[in-house]
C-alpha positions as a printed NumPy array, in Angstrom:
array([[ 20.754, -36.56 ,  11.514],
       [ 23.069, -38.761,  13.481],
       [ 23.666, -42.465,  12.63 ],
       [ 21.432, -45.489,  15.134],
       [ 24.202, -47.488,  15.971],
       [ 23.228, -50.867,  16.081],
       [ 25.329, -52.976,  18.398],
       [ 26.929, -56.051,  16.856],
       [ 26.935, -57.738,  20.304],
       [ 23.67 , -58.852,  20.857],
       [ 24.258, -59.983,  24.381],
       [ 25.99 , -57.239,  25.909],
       [ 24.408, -55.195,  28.658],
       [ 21.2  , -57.731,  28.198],
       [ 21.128, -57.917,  31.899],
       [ 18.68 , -55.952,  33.891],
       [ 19.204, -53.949,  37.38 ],
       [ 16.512, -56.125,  38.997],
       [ 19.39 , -59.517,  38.496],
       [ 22.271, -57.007,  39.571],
       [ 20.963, -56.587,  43.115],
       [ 19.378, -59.97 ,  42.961],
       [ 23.147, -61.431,  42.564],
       [ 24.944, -58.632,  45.163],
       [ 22.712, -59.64 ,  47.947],
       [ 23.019, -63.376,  47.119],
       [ 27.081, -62.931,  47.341],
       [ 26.749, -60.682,  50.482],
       [ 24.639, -63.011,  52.101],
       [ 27.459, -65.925,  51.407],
       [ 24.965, -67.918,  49.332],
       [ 26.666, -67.945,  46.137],
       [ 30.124, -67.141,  45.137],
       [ 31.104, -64.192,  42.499],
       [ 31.373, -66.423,  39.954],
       [ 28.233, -68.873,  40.394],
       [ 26.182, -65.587,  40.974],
       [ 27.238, -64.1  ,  37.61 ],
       [ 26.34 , -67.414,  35.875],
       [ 22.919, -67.651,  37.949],
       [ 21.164, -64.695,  36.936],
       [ 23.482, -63.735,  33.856],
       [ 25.826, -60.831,  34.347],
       [ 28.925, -60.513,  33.577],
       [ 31.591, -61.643,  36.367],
       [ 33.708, -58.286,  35.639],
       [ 30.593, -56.142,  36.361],
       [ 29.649, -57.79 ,  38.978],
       [ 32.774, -57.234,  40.913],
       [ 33.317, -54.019,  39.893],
       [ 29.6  , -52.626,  40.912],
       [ 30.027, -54.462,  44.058],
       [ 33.444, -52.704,  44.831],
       [ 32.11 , -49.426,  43.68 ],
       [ 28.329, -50.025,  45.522],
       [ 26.543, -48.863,  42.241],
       [ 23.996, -50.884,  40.925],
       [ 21.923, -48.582,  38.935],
       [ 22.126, -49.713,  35.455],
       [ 22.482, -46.715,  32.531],
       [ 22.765, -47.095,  28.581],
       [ 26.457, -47.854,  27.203],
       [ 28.89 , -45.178,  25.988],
       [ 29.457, -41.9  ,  26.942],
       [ 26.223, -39.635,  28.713],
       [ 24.596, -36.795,  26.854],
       [ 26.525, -33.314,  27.287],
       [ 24.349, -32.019,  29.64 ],
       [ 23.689, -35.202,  31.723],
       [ 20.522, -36.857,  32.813],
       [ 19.676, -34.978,  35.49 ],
       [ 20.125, -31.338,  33.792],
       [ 17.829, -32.887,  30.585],
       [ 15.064, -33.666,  32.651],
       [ 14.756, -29.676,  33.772],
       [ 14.814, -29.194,  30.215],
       [ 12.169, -31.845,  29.966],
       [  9.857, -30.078,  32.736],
       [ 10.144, -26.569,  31.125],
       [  9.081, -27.549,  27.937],
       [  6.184, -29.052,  29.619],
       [  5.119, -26.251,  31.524],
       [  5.408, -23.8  ,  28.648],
       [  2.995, -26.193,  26.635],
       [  0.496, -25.984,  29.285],
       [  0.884, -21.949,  29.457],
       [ -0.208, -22.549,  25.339],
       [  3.637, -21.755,  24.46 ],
       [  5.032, -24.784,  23.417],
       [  8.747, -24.06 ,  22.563],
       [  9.822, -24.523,  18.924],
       [ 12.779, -26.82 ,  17.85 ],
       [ 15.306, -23.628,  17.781],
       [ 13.721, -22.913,  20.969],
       [ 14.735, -26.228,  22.714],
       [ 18.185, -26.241,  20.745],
       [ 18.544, -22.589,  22.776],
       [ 17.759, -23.539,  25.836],
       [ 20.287, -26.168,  25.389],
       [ 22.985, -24.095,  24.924],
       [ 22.224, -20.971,  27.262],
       [ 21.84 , -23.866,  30.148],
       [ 25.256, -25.363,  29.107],
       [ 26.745, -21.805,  29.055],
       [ 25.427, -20.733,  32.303],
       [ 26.412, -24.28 ,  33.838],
       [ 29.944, -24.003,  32.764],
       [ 29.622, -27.222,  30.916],
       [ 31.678, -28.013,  28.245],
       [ 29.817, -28.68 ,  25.439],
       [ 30.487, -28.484,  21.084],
       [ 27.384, -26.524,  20.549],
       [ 27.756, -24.011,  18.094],
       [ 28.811, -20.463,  19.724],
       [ 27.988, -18.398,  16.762],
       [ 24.842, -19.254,  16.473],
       [ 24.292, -19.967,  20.167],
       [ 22.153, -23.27 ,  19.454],
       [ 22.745, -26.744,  20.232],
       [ 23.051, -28.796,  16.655],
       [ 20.648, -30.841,  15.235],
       [ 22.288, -34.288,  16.446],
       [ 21.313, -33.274,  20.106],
       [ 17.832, -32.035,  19.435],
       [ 17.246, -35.745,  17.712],
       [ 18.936, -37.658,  20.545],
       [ 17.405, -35.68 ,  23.32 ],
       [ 13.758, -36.16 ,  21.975],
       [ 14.903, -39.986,  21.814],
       [ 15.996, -40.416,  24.888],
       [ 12.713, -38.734,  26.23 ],
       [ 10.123, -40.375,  24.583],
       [  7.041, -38.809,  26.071],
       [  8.285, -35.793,  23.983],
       [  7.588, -35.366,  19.883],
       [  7.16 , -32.638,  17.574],
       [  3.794, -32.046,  16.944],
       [  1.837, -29.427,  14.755],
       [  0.511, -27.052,  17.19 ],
       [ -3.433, -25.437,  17.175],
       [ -3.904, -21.619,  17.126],
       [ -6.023, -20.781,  20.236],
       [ -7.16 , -16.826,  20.009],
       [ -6.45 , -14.624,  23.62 ],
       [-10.395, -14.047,  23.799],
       [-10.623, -18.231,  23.846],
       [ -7.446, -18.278,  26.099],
       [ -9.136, -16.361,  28.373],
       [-13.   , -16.75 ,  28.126],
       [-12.295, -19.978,  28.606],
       [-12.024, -20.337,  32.545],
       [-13.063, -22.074,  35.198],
       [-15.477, -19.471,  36.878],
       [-17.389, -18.918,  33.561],
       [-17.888, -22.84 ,  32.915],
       [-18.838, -23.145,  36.648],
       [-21.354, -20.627,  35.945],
       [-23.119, -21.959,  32.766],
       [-23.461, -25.582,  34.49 ],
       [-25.016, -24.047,  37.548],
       [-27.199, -22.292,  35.467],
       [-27.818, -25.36 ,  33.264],
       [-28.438, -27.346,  36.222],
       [-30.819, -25.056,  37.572],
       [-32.697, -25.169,  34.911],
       [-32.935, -28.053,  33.484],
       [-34.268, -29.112,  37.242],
       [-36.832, -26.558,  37.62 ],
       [-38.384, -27.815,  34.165],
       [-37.978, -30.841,  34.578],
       [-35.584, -32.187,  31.991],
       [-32.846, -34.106,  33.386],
       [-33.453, -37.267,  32.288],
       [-35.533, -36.006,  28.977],
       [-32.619, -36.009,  26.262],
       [-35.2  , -35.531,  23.258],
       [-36.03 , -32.211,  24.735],
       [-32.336, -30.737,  25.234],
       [-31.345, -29.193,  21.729],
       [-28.091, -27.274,  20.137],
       [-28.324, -25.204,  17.541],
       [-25.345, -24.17 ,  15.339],
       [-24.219, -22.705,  11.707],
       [-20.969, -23.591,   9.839],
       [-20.052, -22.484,   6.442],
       [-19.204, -25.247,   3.218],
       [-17.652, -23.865,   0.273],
       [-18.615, -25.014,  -3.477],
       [-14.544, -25.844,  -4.134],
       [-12.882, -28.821,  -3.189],
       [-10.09 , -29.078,  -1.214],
       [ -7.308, -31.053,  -2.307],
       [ -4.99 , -32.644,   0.684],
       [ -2.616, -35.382,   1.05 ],
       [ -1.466, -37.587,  -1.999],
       [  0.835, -39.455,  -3.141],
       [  3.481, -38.735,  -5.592],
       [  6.493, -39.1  ,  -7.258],
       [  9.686, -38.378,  -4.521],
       [ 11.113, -35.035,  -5.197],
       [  8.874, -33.836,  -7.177],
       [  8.896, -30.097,  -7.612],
       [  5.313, -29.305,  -7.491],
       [  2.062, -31.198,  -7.259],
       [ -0.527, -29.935,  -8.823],
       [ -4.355, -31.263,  -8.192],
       [ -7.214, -29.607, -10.304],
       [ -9.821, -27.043,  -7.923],
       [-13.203, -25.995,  -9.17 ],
       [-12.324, -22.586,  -8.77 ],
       [ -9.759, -20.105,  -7.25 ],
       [-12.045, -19.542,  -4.042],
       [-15.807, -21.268,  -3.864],
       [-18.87 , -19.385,  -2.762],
       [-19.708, -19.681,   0.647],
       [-23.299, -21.499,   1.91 ],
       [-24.37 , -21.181,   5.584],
       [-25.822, -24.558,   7.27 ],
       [-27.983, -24.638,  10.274],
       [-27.81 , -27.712,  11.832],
       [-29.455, -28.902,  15.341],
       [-29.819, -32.115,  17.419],
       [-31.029, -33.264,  20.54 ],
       [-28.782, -35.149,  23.235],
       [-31.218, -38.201,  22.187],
       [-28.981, -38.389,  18.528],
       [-32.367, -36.915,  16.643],
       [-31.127, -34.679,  13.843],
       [-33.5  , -31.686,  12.695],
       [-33.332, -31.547,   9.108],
       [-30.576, -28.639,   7.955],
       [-30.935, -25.346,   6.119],
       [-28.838, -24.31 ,   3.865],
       [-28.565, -20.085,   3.516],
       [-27.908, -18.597,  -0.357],
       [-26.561, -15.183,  -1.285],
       [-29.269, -13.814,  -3.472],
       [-32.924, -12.316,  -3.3  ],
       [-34.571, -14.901,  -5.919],
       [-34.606, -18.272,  -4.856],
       [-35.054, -21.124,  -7.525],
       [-36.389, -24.44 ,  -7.206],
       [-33.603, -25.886,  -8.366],
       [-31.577, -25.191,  -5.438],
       [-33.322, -28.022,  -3.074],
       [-32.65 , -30.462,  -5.388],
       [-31.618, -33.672,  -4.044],
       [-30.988, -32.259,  -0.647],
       [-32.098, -34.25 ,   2.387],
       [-35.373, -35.04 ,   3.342],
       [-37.003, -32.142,   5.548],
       [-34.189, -29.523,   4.362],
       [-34.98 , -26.076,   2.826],
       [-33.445, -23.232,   1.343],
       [-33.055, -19.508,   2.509],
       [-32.151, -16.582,   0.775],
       [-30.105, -13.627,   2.133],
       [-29.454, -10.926,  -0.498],
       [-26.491,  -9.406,   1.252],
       [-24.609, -12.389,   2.141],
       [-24.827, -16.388,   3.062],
       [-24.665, -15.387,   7.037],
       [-27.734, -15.749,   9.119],
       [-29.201, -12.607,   9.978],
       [-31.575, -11.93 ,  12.908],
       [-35.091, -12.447,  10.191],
       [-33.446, -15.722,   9.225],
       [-32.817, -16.981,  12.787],
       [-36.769, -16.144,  13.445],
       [-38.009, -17.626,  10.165],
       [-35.811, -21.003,  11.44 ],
       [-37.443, -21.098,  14.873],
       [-40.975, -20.229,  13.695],
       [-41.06 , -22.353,  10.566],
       [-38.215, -24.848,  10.884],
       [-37.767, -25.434,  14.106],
       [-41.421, -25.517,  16.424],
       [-43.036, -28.139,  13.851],
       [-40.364, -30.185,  15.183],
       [-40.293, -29.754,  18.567],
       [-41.49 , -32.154,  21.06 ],
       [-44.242, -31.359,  23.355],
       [-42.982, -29.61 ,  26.469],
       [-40.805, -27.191,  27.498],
       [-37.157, -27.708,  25.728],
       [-33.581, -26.15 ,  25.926],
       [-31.8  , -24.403,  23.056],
       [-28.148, -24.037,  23.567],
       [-27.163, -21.684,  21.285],
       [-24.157, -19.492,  21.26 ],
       [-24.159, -15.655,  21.98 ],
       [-24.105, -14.591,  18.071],
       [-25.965, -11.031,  17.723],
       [-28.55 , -12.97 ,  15.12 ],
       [-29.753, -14.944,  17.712],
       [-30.016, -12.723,  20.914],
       [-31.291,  -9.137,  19.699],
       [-34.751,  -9.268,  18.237],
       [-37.411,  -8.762,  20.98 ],
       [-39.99 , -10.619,  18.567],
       [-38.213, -13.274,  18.492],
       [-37.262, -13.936,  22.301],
       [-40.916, -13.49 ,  22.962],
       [-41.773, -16.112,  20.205],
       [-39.624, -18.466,  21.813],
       [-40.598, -17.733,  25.739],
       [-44.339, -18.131,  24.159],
       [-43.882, -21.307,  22.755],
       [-42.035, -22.88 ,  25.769],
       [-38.308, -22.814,  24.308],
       [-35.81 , -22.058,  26.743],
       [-33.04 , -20.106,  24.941],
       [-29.673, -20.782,  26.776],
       [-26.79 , -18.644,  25.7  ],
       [-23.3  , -20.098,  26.343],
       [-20.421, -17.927,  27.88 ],
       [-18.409, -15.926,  25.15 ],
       [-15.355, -18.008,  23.327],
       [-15.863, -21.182,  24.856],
       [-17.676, -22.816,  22.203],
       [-14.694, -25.074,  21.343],
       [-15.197, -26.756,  24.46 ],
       [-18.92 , -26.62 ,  25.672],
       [-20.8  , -26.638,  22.349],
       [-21.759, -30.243,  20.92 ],
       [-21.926, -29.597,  17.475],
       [-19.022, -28.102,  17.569],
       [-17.192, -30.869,  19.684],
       [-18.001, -34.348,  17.216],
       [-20.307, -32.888,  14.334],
       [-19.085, -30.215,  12.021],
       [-15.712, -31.486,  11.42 ],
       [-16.759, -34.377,  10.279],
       [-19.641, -33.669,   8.261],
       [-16.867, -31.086,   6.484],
       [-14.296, -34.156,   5.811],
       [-17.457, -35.687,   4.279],
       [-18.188, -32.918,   1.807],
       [-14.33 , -32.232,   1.236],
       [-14.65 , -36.057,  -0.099],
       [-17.45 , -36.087,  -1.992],
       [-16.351, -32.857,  -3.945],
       [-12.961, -34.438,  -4.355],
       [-14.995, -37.355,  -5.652],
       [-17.233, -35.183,  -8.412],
       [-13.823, -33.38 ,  -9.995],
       [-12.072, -36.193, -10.536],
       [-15.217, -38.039, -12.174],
       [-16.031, -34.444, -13.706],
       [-12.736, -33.083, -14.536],
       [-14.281, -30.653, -16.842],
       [-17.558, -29.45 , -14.874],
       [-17.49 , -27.178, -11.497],
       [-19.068, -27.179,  -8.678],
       [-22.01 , -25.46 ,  -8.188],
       [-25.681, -24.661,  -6.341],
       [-26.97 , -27.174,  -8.749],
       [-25.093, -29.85 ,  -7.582],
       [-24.234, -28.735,  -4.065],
       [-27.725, -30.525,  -2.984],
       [-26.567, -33.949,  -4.338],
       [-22.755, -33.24 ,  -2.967],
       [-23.933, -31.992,   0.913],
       [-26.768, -35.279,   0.623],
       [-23.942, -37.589,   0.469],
       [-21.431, -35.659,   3.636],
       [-25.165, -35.092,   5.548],
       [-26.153, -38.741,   5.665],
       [-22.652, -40.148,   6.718],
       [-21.783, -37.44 ,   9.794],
       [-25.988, -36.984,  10.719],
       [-25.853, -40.02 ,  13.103],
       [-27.229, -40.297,  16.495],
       [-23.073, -41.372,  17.732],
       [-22.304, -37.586,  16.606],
       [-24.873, -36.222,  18.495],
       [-24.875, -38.003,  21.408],
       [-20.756, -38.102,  21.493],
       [-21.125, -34.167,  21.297],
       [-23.326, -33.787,  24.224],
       [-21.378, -36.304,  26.713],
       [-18.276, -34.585,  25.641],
       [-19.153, -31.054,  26.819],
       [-21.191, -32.391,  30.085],
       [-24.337, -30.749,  28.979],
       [-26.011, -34.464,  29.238],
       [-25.69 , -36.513,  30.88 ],
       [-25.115, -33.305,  33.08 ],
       [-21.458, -33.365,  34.17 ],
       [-19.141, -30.535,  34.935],
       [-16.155, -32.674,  35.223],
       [-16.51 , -33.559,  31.338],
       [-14.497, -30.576,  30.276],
       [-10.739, -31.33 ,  30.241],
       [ -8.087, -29.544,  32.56 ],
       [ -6.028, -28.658,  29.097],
       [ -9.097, -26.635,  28.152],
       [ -8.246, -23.852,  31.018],
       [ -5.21 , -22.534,  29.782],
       [ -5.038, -19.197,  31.204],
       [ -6.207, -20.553,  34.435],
       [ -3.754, -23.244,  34.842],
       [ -0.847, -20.634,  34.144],
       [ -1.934, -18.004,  36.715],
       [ -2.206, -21.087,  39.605],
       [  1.259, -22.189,  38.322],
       [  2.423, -18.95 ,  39.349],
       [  1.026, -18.468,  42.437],
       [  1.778, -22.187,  44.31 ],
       [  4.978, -22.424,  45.519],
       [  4.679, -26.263,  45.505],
       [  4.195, -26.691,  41.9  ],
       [  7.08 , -27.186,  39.577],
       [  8.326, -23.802,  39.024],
       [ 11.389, -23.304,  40.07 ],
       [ 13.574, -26.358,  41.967],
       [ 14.368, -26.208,  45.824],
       [ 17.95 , -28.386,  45.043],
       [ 21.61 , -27.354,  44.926],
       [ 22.844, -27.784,  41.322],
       [ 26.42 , -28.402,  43.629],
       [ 23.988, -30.98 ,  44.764],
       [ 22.732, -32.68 ,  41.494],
       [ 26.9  , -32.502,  40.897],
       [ 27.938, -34.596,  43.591],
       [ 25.137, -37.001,  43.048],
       [ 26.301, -37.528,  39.791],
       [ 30.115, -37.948,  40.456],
       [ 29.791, -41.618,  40.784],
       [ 28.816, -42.349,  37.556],
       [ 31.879, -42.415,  35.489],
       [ 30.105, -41.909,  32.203],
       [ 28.168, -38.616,  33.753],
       [ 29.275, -35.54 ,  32.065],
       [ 27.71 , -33.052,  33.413],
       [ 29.972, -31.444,  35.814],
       [ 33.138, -32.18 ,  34.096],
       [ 33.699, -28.933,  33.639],
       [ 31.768, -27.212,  36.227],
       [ 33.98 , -24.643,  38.343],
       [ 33.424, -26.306,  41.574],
       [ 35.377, -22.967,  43.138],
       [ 32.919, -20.731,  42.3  ],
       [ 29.051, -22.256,  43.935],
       [ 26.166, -21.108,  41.585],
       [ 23.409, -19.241,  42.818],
       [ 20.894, -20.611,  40.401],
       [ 19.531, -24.143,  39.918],
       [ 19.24 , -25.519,  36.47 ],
       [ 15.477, -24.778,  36.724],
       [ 15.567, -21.258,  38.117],
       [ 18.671, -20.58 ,  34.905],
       [ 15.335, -22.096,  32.231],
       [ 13.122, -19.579,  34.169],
       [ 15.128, -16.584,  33.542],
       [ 16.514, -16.747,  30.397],
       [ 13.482, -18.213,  28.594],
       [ 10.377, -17.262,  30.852],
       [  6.678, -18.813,  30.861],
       [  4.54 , -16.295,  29.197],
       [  1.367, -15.121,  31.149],
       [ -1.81 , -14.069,  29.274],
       [ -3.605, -12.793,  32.836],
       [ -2.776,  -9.459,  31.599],
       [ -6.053,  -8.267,  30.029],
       [ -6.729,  -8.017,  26.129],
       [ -6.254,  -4.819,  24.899],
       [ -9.195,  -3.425,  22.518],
       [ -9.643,  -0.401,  20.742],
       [-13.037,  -0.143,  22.681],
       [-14.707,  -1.805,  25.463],
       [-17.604,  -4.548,  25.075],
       [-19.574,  -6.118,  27.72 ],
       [-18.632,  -9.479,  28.776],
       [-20.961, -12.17 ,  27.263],
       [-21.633, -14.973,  30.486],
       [-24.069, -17.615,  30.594],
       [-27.729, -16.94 ,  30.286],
       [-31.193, -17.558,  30.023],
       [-32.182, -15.402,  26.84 ],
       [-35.844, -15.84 ,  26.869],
       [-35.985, -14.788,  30.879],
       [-38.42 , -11.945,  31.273],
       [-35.678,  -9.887,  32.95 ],
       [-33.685, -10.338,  29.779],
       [-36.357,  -9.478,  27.508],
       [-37.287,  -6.378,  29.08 ],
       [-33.751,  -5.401,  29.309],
       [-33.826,  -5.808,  25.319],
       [-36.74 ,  -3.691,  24.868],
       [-35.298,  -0.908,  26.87 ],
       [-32.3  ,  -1.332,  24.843],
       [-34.393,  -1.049,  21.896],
       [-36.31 ,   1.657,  23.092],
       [-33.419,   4.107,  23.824],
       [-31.603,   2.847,  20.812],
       [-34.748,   4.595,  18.656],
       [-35.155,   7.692,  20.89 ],
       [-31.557,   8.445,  20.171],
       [-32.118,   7.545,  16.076],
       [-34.943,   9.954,  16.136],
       [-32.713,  12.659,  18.042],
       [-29.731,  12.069,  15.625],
       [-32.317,  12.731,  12.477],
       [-33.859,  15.888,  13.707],
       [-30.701,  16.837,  14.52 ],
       [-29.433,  16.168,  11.168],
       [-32.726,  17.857,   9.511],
       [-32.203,  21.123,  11.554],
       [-28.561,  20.81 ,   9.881],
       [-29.655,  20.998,   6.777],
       [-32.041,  23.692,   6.985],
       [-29.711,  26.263,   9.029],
       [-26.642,  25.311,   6.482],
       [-24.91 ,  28.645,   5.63 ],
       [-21.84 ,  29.748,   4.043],
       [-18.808,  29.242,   6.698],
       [-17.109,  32.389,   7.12 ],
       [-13.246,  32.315,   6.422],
       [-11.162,  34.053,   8.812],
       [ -7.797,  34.94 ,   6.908],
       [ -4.984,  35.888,   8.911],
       [ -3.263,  39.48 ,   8.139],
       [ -0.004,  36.991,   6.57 ],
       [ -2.602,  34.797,   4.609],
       [ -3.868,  37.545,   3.365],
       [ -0.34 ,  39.158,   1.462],
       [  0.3  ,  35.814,   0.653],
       [ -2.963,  34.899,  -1.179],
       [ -2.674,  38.718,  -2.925],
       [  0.806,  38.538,  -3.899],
       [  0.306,  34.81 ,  -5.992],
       [ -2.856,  36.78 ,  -7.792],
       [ -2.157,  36.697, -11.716],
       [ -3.226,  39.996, -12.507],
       [ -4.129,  40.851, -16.303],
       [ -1.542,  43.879, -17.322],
       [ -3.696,  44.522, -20.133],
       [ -6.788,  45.186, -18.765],
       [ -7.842,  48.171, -16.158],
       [-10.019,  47.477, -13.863],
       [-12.411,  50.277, -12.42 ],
       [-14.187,  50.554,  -8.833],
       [-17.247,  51.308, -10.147],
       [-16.643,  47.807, -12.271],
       [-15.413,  45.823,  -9.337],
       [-18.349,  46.698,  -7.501],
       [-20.789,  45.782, -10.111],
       [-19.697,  42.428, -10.596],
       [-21.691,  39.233,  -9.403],
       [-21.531,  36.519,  -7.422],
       [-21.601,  33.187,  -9.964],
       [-23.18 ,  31.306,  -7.128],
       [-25.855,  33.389,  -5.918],
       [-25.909,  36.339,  -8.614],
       [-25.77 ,  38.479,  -5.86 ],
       [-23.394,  41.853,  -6.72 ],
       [-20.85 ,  42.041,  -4.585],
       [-21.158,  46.352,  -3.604],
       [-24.476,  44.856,  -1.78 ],
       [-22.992,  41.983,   0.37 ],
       [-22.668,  43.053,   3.754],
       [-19.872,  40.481,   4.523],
       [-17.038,  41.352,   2.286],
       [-15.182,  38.173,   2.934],
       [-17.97 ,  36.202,   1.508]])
């Protein structure tokens, strides 16, 4: 990394370009002389006179200019941006790339390194100090299907929709009967994360529970009033022991699932019916609930809820991130507060591990410290659902959006509509600009410095379509326990068991008609298969014999088969 020089001369360049102009306009206007001006507002005599000479007041840093000038940084600068807002933020030897193709294709001379083709180091840390509003951060994987569900015609939808209905029932200014529903998964390990060691230390080592920790299902719901419903925590296994709700919170229960710790669609219902309605308030209420198979498919279920005045709403597929509350200010946290508390029981258990036993105690402690009515309520402003406002989503949550109107307006920063013979000359009064040094003024370029960052390292577009081995109807916002929907589900159903019950007698006739395949040798399969016979010298074998022999599958002699190739 390159050395901070400090400057020994504390007072040097201490004047600002505010004082400069201040003290040119006072000498122009014969008020002061050169000298009392430079005393008055504190710049030195020399500079004065010489800006004034050269009619340059804009004041820059001291020393020589970057290699690729100010002007020709700040393109740089503006790419960079709009490839983070296409959700392909350039890496380091990205930027260090662009640096050196742009110098290349300028005809600037530069002392980047041509074998490699990058700008060093020493520039990459001096460029991102010079622009401060640029740092290195860790960047967030964001799936195509979220790039892309997530746009502004869906979320328009689902808030029309929510609207809608939350007006025609009456609930927009009734936040104890607006729920959301959610699972997450916890796992009985704990996680270890940032410490503190000894400096160059080979390897830190912190003591786990186990290699990988079973995985429990929680279902967790709230209201947009900061009401919690007590959780439910979902076991792999068919026999459930009392031991397993010990010490978990008040209200909370245990389900089994002998195939695995997800929810299934008989666990969703068992939730509603028995968790979930001897909670509810009296009235009609709204469920926002994502599009998950478990909690859309069961006919029984939909009519349960459409019974019992719950109003299932079904958010629009992979934007969950951004439009479901729990999601947005609950589950992270309460999973910081279990990755504590398990952190907590190793190191004051060192030689015990964690399991269902204590997982009650463990998930009491992270439940009671994220379970707060500023989670909920946080969650519920956040994605607009209520207070109702569509404006609450973010514009950095429309990525594929943003890129494809990027594209299409002319007036928005893609390419630049200046000379780069014009940045030149605008920059030939600046003694200490380098930038077009070594530019071959002979020869005009064609390209501007933005149009070169275009071309040789493009902006992505993900408006292309995703690719799938097979196609899947588009899940959009809905109202799941509509009766259109329902009876769409029961037709569903319906030909789904017609076609079962085809497919088995089907299979049945199968079976009973199964006979022996015949096998049609070819004339060449036929010498080939006779010639690699191992026939017994010894032994003389008779017509009358070969006809007499059996079949060892069906003891049936073989002069009497009708088929010989059988």
């Amino acid at each position: 990394m390159p050395t901070d020089y400090k400057r020994k001369c504390v007072s040097r360049g201490m004047w600002t370009e505010e004082n400069l102009r201040a003290a040119a306009e006072s000498v122009r206007n014969s008020q002061m002389g050169v000298n009392e001006a430079a005393r008055h507002f504190n710049i030195p005599c020399a500079t004065l006179r010489r800006r004034m000479k050269t009619n340059h007041f804009s004041k820059k840093g001291l020393g020589p200019s970057s290699v690729l000038g100010e002007q020709n940084e700040e393109k740089i600068k503006l790419h960079i941006k709009k490839l983070q807002q296409n959700g392909f933020a350039p890496t380091r030897e990205s930027v260090r790339a662009m640096a050196f193709n742009l110098a290349e294709q300028l005809k600037i001379k530069h002392t980047f390194d041509k074998v490699k083709r990058l700008a060093g180091y020493d520039w990459l840390h001096l460029f991102l100090k010079r622009h401060r509003d640029l740092s290195i951060r860790k960047a967030e994987g964001v799936s195509l299907a979220r790039c892309q569900g997530m746009n502004r015609k869906e979320v328009k939808n689902f808030f029309e929709l929510l609207e809608k209905t939350m007006t025609e029932n009456g609930l927009l200014n009734k936040p104890s009967n607006i729920f959301n529903m959610d699972e997450t998964g916890l796992q009985l390990n704990n996680k270890p994360g940032f410490v503190i060691a000894q400096k160059g230390s080979k390897n830190v080592a912190a003591i786990t529970s186990s290699e990988k920790g079973e995985t429990i299902t929680i279902i967790s719901c709230c209201n947009a009033e900061g009401i919690f419903i007590p959780p439910v925590c979902i076991f792999k296994g068919k026999n459930k022991k009392a031991e397993f709700e010990d010490n978990l919170p008040p209200g909370a229960t245990v389900y089994m699932n002998e195939k695995s710790a997800y929810i299934n669609t008989n666990l969703f219902f068992m939730w509603l019916k028995n968790h979930f309605l001897p909670r509810k308030p009296s009235g009609k209420v709204i469920l926002v609930l994502d599009g998950h198979s478990t909690h859309c498919n069961s006919v029984e279920m939909l009519e349960f809820a459409e019974g019992h005045e719950i109003i299932l709403l079904c958010l629009p597929g992979h934007t969950t991130q951004f439009l479901q509350p729990l999601d947005r200010s609950f589950f992270k946290s309460l999973k910081s507060n279990f990755n504590k508390a398990t952190a907590h029981f190793i190191r004051t258990n060192p030689a015990r591990k964690i399991t269902r036993l204590v997982f009650g105690k463990l998930f009491t402690e992270a439940w009671s410290l994220s379970a707060v009515a500023g989670n909920a309520i946080a969650g519920f402003r956040a994605t607009g659902i209520f207070p109702l406002n569509a404006n609450a989503i973010p514009d950095y949550a429309f990525l594929s959006d943003d890129a494809d109107l990027r594209a299409s307006d002319p007036i928005l920063p893609t390419a630049e509509t200046h000379n780069v013979n014009e940045i030149i000359a605008a920059h030939n009064d600046d003694p200490n600009d380098r930038s077009s040094e070594e530019v071959n003024e002979t020869t005009p370029l064609k390209d501007t410095p933005g149009t070169l960052l275009n071309k040789m390292h493009p902006v992505p577009s993900t408006s292309s379509g995703i690719q799938q081995a097979r196609k899947r109807s588009k899940q959009v916002a809905s109202i799941l326990t509509s009766s259109n929907h329902i009876q769409k589900r029961k037709s569903m159903e319906a030909k789904k068991m017609s076609t079962a019950a085809v497919e088995k007698s089907k299979g049945d006739k199968k079976v009973r008609n199964t006979k022996i395949k015949k096998v049609d040798y070819s004339s060449s399969d036929k010498e080939s298969f006779i010639s690699n016979m191992d026939y017994d010298t010894d032994e003389v074998i008779s017509e009358e014999d070969d006809n007499s022999a059996e079949c060892v599958g069906c003891r049936e002699e073989y002069k009497n088969t009708s088929r010989k190739d059988d």
